[in-house]
N, C-alpha and C positions, 0 to 999 in steps of 0.2 A: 113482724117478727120472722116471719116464715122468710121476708127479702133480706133480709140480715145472717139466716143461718146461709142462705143459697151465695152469700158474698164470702162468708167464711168459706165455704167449701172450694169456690172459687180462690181465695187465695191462697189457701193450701196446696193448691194443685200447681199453682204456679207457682209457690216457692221448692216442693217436690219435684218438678221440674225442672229446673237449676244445679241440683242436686245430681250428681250421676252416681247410678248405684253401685253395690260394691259385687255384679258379677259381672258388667259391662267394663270397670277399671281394670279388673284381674285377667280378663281376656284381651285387655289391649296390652296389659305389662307381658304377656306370654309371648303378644305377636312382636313385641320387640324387641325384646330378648331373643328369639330364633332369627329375627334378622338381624341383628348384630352377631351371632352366631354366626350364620352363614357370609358376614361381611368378613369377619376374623378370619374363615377356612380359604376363603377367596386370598386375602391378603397374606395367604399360609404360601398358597399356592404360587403365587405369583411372586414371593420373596424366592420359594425353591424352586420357579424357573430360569430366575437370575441367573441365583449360585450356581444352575445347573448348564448355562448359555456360557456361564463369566468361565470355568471350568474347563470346559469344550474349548473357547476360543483359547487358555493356555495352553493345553495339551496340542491344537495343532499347531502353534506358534514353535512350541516346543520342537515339534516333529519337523516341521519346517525349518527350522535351523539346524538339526541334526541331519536332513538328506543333502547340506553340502559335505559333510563328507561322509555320509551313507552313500551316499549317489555313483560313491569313485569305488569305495571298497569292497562292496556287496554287491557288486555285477555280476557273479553266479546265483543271485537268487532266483528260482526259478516260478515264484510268487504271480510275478506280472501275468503270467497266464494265463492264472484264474481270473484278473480283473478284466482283462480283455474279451477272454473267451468267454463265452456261455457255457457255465459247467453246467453239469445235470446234478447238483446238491441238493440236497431232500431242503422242504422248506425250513425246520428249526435251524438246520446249518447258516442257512442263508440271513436268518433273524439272529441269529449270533454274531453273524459275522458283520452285520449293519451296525449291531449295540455292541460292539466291542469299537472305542476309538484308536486302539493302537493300529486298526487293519487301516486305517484312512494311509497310513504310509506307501502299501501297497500300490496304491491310487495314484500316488505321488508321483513312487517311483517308476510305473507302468510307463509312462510317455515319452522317459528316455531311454528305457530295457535297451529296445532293439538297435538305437542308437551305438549306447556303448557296448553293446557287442559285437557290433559292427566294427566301432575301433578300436577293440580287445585283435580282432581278425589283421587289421590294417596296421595294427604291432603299434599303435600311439594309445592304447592301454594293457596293462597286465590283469592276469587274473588273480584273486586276493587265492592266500595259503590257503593249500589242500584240496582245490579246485582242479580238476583234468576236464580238456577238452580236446576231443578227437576230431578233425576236419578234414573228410575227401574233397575231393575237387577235381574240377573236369574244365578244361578251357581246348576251342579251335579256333587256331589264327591263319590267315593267310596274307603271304608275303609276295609281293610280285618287283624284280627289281632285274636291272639288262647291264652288262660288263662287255668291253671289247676286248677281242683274242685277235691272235693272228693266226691264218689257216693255210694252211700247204696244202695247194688244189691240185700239183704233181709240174702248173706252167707258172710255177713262182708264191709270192707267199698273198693273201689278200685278205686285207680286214673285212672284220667277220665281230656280229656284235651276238649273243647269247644271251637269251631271255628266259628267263629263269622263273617259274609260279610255286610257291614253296606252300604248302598245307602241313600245317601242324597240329597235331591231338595230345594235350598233354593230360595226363593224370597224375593226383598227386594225392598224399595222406601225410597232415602233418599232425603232430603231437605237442599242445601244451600243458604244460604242472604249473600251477604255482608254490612257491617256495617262503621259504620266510624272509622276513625282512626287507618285501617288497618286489620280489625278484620273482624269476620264472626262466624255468628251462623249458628250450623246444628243439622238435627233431620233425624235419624231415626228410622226404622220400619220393621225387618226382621219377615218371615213364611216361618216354612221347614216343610217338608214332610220328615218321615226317616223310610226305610223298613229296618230289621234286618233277616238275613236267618241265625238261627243258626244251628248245626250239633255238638254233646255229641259222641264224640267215647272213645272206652277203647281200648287202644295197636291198636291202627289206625282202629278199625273194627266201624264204624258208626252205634251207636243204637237207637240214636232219631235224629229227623229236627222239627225244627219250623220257623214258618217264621211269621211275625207280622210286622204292619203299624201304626205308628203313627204322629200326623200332632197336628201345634201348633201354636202360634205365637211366637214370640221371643221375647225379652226384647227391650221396647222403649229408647234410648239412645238419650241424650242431650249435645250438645259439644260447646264449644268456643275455637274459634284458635285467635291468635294474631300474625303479623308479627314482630316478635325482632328488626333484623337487615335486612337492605335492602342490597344487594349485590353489593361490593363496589371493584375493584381491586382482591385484594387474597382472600376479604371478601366474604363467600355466603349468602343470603339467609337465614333465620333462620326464624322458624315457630315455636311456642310452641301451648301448645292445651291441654285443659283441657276437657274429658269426662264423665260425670255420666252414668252408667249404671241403670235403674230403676229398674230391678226386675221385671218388671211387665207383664215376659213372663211365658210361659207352664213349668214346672219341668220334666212331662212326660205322656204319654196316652198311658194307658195299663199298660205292660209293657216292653212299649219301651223308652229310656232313650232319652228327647229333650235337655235338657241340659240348661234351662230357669231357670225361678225365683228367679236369685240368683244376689242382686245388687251389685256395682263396682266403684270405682273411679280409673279413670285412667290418666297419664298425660305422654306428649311427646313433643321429640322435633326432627324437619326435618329442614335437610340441606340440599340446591341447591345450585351446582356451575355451572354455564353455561361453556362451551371450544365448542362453536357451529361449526357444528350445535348438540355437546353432551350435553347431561345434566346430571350431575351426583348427585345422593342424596343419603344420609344416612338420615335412622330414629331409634330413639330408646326414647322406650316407657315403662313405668311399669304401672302394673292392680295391685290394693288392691282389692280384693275380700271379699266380706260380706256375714256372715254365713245366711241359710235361714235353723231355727228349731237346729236340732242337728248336720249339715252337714255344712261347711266351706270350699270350694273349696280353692287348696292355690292359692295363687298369681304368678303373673307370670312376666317376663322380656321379651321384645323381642328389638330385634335388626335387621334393614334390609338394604339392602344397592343395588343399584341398579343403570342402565343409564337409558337416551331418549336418539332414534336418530331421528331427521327431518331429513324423505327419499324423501320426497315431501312437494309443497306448501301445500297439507292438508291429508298428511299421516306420522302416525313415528312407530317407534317399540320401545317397553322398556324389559327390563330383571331386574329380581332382585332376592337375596336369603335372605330369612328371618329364623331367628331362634328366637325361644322361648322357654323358660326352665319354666317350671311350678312346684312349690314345691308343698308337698305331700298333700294331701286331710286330715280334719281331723274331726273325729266323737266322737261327747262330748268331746272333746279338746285334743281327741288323734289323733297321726297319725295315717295314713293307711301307713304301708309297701309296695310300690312298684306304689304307687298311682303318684310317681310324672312322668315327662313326660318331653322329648327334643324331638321338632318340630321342623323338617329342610324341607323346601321346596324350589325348583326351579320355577319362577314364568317368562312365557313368553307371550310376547302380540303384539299386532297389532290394533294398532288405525285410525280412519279417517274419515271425514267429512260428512257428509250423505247431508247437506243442511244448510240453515241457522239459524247456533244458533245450530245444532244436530250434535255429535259426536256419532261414534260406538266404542265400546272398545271389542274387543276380545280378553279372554287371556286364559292358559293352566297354571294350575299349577302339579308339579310332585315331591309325597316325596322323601326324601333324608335321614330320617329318620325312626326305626320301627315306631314309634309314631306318624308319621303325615300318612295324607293321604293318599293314594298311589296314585292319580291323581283327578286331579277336571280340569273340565273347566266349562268357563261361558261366560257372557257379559253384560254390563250393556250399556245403552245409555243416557247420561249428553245433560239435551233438557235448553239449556242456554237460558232466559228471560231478558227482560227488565221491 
């Protein structure tokens, strides 16, 4: 009897056992529930990081399509040079300005800043309505070039060649507005300095030097640019531009030759095509030239053609070569024999942001021609206003 109940009990145990109780169910229905819980929040998460990425990638899509023609028209923004520079903004500015996407444009359009106001300066762009930019500049050229005379030594007459080293300081302040409906008025206002060292030899043996300074202002010139065509596909960019030359500069002091008083109308026209971050442009221009007294400078052609590159958010390089053909000079309505002139020059540079609203422009030019210069450099600084 006794092994009968000890079997009962035994199988009670084991079908007890079989059996799971009802606080070991209830604790595993909890732990599943909070993990499906937390699968949900996960799955919360991960849908609004989608919506949050899919978002993002339309607005810069967006923004990207709007800086081709943000890119042309909002060239005074003076934006870029906080993305460039290291501002000292407290840190919450800085966290705003990361979680804000509209600033990402800034970014965009930093790389070509310095670009286009480089050829805002080089007149193949204008600047958008209401914009003033004021531009000193400073350039020294030196010119060395020899002509034959004939010289009365007192026992007959004897050729005699004149070698001429010409130094030029030119300063200059010009003015641009923008205007509506694509246009822009500009004025300015050159003053050179120009020393001449000459040196008279006969059969190469040097018999006289003179050396002579004189300084002047230069003729005030009045210009309207208009944009033609906005840049469209294959389309560039097209500027035209009408100049008055006033006349109302120095002729000469002493007798060193400034090369003033003589008024002009001129007209041109520049082409940009962006292939970024290149820019490429051609311009070509003609000067009518107006007689002052009995002298008539001729008129002249010039033709140049040149790139930009954006190397940085606010630095770029440009090159260019210009040529100009000048017809012959003419006195009481004749020509001068030999008076006219082919200028070739190589023209290189280096641009970049100084601050806001302030470009540096530095550039080197070097003839290529007897007639042009034999090298100039200069620089002018484009201080953009509002």
């Amino acid at each position: 009897m006794f092994r009968n109940q000890f079997v009962t009990v035994i199988g009670l145990a084991l079908i007890l056992g079989t059996v799971p109780s009802p606080v070991s169910a209830q604790a595993a229905s909890t732990v599943s529930e909070d993990f499906r819980a937390q699968l949900a929040e996960r799955d919360a998460i991960i849908i609004e990081l989608q919506h949050s990425v899919a978002e993002l990638n339309r607005r810069l899509a967006a923004l990207e399509k709007q800086l081709q023609g943000e890119s042309r028209q909002e060239s005074s923004d003076p934006r870029p040079e906080k993305s460039e520079s290291k501002t000292k903004a407290s840190e919450p500015e800085t966290t705003a300005r990361r979680s804000d996407p509209s600033r990402l444009s800034v970014d965009l359009l930093a790389a070509e800043r310095a670009l286009e106001r480089t050829l805002v300066e080089a007149g193949a762009l204008l600047l958008p309505q209401g914009a003033v930019e004021v531009t000193p500049s400073a350039s020294y050229s030196v010119t060395e070039f020899d002509f034959p005379t004939v010289l009365d030594t007192g026992e007959g007459d004897e050729l005699a060649v004149v070698s001429v080293n010409r130094a030029a300081t030119s300063l200059g302040l010009t003015a641009r507005i923008g205007l509506p409906f694509d246009s822009q008025l500009e004025l300015g206002m050159p003053y050179q300095s120009v020393t001449d060292e000459s040196t008279l030899a006969i059969l190469s043996s040097p018999i006289s030097r003179s050396k002579e300074t004189g300084r002047g202002s230069g003729d005030l010139f009045i210009g309207l640019s208009k944009t033609l065509l906005r840049e469209n596909g294959y389309a560039p960019d097209i500027v035209g531009r009408l100049t008055w030359n006033t006349g109302s500069g120095t002729e000469s002091d002493g007798d060193v030759f400034l090369g003033g008083g003589f008024s002009s109308l001129s007209g041109s026209l520049s082409f940009v095509k962006r292939l970024d971050p290149l820019a490429l442009f051609l311009a070509l221009d003609y000067q009518d030239n107006r007689g002052q007294g009995d002298i008539t400078p001729g008129d002249a052609f010039g033709v140049s053609i040149g790139t930009g590159l954006a190397v940085s958010p606010a630095s770029s390089l440009f090159g260019s070569v210009t040529h100009r053909s000048i017809s012959e000079t003419r006195i009481d309505g004749e020509t001068v024999a030999g008076s006219d002139l082919d200028v070739t020059s190589l023209t290189i540079g280096f641009s970049t942001i100084l601050n806001r609203g302030t470009l540096l422009n530095l550039y080197s030019e070097v003839g290529m021609s007897d007639d042009a210069p034999d090298y100039t450099i200069g620089f002018s600084v484009p201080i953009r206003l509002r």
